[in-house]
C-alpha positions in Angstrom: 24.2 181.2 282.4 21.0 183.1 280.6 22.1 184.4 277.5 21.4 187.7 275.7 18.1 188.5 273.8 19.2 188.2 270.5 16.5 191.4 268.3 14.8 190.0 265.3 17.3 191.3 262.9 20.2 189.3 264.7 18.0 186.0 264.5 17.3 186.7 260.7 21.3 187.0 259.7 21.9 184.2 261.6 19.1 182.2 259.7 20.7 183.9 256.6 24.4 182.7 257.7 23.5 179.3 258.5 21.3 178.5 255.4 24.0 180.0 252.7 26.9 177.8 254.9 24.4 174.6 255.2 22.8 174.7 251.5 25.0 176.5 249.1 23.5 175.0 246.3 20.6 177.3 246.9 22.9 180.2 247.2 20.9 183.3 246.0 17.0 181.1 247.2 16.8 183.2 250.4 16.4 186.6 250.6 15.0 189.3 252.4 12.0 191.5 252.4 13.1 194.8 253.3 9.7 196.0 254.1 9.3 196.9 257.3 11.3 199.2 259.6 11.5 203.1 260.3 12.0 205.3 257.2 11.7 208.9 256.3 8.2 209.7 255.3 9.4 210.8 252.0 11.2 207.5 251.0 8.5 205.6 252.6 6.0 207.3 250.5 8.2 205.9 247.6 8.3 202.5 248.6 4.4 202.7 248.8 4.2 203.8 245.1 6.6 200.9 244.0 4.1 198.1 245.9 5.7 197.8 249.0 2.4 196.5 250.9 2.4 196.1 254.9 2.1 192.4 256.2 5.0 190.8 253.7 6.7 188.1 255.4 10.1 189.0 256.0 11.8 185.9 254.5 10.6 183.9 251.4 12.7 180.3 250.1 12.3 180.1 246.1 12.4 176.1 246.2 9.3 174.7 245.0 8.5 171.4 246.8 5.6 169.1 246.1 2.1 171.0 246.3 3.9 173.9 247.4 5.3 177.0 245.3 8.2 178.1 247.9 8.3 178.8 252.0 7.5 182.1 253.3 9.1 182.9 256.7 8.1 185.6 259.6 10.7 186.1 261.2 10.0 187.5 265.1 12.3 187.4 268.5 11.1 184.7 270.9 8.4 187.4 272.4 7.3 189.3 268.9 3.8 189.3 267.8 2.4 188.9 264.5 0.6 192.2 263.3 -2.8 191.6 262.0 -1.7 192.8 258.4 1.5 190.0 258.7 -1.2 187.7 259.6 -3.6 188.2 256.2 -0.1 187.9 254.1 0.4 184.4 255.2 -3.1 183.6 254.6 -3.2 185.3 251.2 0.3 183.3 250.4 -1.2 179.9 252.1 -4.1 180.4 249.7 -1.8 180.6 246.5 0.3 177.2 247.3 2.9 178.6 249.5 4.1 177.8 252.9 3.9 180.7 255.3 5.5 180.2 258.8 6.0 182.5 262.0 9.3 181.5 263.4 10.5 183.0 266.8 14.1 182.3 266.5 16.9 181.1 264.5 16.6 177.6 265.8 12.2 177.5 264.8 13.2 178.7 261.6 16.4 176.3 260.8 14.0 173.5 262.4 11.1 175.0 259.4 13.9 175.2 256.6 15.2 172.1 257.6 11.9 170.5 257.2 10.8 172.2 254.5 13.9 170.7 252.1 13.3 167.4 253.8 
């Protein structure tokens, strides 16, 4: 039995279920970057002006681990693509001491939380 193509949004509140269920003394670590997505040119024009910058990683961990300052995470389906300016975000973040990961699925980016925490 082949089952449904979950979109990105499903596999990021699934991540989001699982990790508050499986670590809830990190409750409030995760959290979403609502930066992306369609939006009225008028509010989007507002987000600009507050720093809302194209590329941001949809996910980011606030758990400092040795040599690293927290865990970024891209979240994409199984078949998404990184943009170009999602790409130069994890290398600016990679640069500063963070982890930046591309994970396509719940299950890569449990497997990359998992990790991460050891």
């Amino acid at each position: 039995m082949k089952l449904p193509v979950r979109s990105e949004h499903q596999e990021q509140v699934a991540v989001c279920e699982w990790f508050h269920l499986q670590y809830p003394q990190y409750r409030g670590h995760l959290f979403a970057i609502p930066n992306g997505g369609q939006r009225h040119p008028a509010v989007a024009g507002k987000l600009k002006a507050e720093g809302v910058i194209a590329g941001v990683s949809d996910l980011f961990l606030m758990v400092q681990r040795p040599g690293c300052s927290g865990l970024w995470i891209e979240m994409k389906t199984k078949t998404g693509r990184m943009s170009e300016p999602q790409k130069r975000f994890q290398e600016r973040a990679k640069s500063q001491g963070f982890e930046a990961l591309t994970c396509y699925g719940f299950e890569q980016a449990r497997e990359a939380i998992e990790e991460y925490l050891g």
